[in-house]
Structure formats: structure tokens, C-alpha cells
N, C-alpha and C positions, 0 to 999 in steps of 0.2 A: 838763680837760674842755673848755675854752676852745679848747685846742687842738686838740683831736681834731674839734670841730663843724665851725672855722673848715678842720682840711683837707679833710674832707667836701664843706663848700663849693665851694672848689677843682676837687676831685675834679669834682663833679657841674657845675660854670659850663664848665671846659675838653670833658669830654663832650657837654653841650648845643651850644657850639660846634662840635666835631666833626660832630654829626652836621647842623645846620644848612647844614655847606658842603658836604658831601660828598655829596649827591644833586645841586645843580647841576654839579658836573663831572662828578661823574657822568653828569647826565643830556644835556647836553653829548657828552660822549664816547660813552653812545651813540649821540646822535642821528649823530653825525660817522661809526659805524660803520657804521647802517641806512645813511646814504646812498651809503657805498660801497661797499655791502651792493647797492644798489639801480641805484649806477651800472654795479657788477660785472654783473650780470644781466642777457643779453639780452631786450632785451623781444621777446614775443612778438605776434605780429598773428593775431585770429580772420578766418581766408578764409573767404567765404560758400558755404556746401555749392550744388554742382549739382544741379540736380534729376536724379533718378534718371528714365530711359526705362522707361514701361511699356509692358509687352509686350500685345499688343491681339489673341486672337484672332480670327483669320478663318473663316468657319463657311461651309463650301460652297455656291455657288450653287443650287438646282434650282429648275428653272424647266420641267420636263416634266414629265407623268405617270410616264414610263418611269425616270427618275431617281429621284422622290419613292422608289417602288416597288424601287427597287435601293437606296437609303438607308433602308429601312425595318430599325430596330432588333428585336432578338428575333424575329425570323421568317426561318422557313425558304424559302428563296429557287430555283427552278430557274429558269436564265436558258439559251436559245438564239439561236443567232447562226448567218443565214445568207449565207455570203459573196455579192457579187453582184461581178462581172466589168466590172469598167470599161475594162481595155485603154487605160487612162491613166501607165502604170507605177507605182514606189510611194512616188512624193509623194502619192496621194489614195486613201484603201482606205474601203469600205462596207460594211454588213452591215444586213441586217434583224431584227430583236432582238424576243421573245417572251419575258417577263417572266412568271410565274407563282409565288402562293407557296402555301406546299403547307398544305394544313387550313385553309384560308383565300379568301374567295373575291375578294382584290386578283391582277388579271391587267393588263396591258399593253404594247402594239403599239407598233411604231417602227420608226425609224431610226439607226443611229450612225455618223456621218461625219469618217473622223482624214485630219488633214491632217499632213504634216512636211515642214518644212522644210528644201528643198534645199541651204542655203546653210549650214546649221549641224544639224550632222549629232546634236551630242551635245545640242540641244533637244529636249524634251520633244516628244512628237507633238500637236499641239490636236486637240480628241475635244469634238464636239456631238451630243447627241441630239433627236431629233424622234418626232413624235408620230403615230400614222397617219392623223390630221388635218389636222395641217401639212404631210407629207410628199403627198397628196394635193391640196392648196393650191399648193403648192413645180410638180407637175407638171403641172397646170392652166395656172398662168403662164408656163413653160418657152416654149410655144408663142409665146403675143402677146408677148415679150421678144424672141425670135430673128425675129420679123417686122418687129417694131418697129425693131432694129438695121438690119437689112439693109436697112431705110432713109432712114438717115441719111445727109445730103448735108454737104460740107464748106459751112458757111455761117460768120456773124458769131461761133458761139458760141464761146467758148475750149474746154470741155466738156462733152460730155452724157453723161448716168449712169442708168439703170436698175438698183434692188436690188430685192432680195427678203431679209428677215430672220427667223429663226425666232425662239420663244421660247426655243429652248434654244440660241443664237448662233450658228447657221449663216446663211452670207450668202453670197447668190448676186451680184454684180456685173457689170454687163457697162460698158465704159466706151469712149469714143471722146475721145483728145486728141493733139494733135500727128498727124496724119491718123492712127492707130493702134487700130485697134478689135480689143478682147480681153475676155475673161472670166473675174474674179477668184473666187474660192471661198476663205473663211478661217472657221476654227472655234475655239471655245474664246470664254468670257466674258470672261473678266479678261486674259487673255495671247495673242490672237488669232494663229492661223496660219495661212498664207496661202499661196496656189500659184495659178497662171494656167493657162488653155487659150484653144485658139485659137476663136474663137467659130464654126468649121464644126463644133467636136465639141459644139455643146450640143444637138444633134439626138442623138449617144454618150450623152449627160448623163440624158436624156429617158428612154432607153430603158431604161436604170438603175433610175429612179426608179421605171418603171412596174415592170420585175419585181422590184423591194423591192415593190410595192405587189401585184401577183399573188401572192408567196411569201403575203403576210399575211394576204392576203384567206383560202388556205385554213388559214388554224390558230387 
């Protein structure tokens, strides 16, 4: 009986040692695993996201009656266009414009003036509209501008300029520098286009304007 306790003993003192040392090499040995666990691994770097570009619609200018009236949603719309003859060739085309919607009693009068670009053909044409306020204002001025020009004397100035600007971006320029006196015309808000004449044809200009403005008078 002595015996059997005393191997018991034994038994259970070499066990407890057992298990007393066998978690520090163990834990040892993993630790030595994790770290080459950990040296094996690339490390990874978090790169800071770029911000993303938003896209920003752009919502079209109107700046006329005759525009508002051509951008008018859900309505029935008859638009006529009558060509006027400028004998300018075709960097500069005109037309007098009668806007009408139908069941409706929104109407208006104008002018639409495309300019293109002789230096770059596959540009879009710039296209201003006027009003038959403005286009009446516009021929009014015609005059005391071409008088005004005819004279100027070469003096101190570096340049003198005479405009005229609608609210739908037409602009009449007459300008003198470097002894050089001409008459610019450019259309379009955001991307303006632009074409010259010689300042004997703004008397041709005038005359334009007036029959856009006889067309309109009768409709």
C-alpha cells in the first residue's frame, strides 16, 4: 500500500514538473515564431485617398427675352428666322427671329448674330441673341460711333476704343492702335467669337440692323 501511494507520488511530482516547464519554451518558441512570422510579412503602408473631382453642372446663360422663350420647357414653340444680307461673306450671318408659343400668349422679337471663326474652321460658331430693344439701341449708336472714329487724330494715346455690349453678348468694338483703326464684332458669353471689318463698312453694318429692325417692326 506504501508502495503504490509513494509511486503515485512520483507519478504526479514528475507531471507537475512537466507541465510547469513546458509552457515557457513553449511560449518562447512561439514568441520566436510570431516574430518571424511578423519579420516574413511585408508591411503594408495605408496611402491617403485623393479626393475624388466633382463634376459641376453648368446651366446655360439667358440673358434675352428671345432665349428665356426658346428655353421654355413643355411648350409648344414656332420660331421664324429671317435671313438679312450682309455681303460680309460667311464669317458673320444674321437673321431676325420671331419667337411664338402656341396656346400661349409668351411672343418675342430679336436678333441672332453667329460669328465663326476663320482661323479654325472645326470651332463651334459663337451665336448671340438680342432683343428688339437692344437691337434698336445697337442702331441708334451705329451712327455717333462711325463719327466719333472718323475723328481721331494720332495723339499721345497708346489706344482708343469705343464698345457697345448687349445683354445677350454681342459686342460691337471699334478700336485704333498702332495707327490702325478697325471694327471688331465677337458673340457668345462664355467662349467668345470674333471677326473684324474695315470701319468704312459700319455704314453696310447700319443698314442691316435697320432691315432686322423694318422685318420686325411688321410681325
Amino acid at each position: 500500500m506504501r508502495v503504490l501511494v509513494f509511486r503515485v507520488l512520483i507519478v504526479g511530482t514528475l507531471s507537475l514538473v512537466f507541465l510547469l516547464g513546458t509552457p515557457s519554451g513553449a511560449t518562447a518558441q512561439q514568441r520566436g515564431t510570431a516574430q518571424q512570422r511578423s519579420s516574413a510579412q511585408p508591411r503594408t503602408t495605408v496611402q491617403p485617398r485623393e479626393p475624388r473631382a466633382v463634376a459641376i453642372a453648368l446651366e446655360p446663360l439667358i440673358a434675352t427675352e428671345v432665349e428665356a422663350l426658346l428655353a421654355e420647357p413643355n411648350t409648344l414653340l414656332a420660331t421664324d428666322y429671317y435671313y438679312i444680307d450682309l455681303r460680309f461673306g460667311p464669317n458673320l450671318r444674321m437673321d431676325a427671329v420671331v419667337v411664338e408659343a402656341i396656346g400661349s400668349p409668351g411672343r418675342a422679337r430679336g436678333l441672332r448674330i453667329q460669328v465663326r471663326d476663320s482661323e479654325n474652321r472645326s470651332r463651334q460658331d459663337g451665336t448671340s441673341y438680342m432683343d428688339f430693344e437692344e437691337l434698336t439701341a445697337l442702331s441708334r449708336a451705329l451712327t455717333p460711333m462711325a463719327e466719333r472714329a472718323n475723328k481721331w487724330t494720332d495723339d499721345e494715346r497708346r489706344a482708343t476704343e469705343l464698345t457697345f455690349t448687349s445683354a445677350g453678348g454681342f459686342r460691337l468694338a471699334i478700336r485704333q492702335s498702332a495707327r490702325q483703326l478697325r471694327a471688331y464684332l465677337s458673340t457668345g458669353l462664355l467662349d467668345p467669337v470674333a471677326t473684324s471689318i474695315d470701319i468704312s463698312d459700319l455704314g453696310t453694318l447700319k443698314v442691316a440692323f435697320d432691315e432686322a429692325i423694318a422685318i420686325l417692326n411688321r410681325k
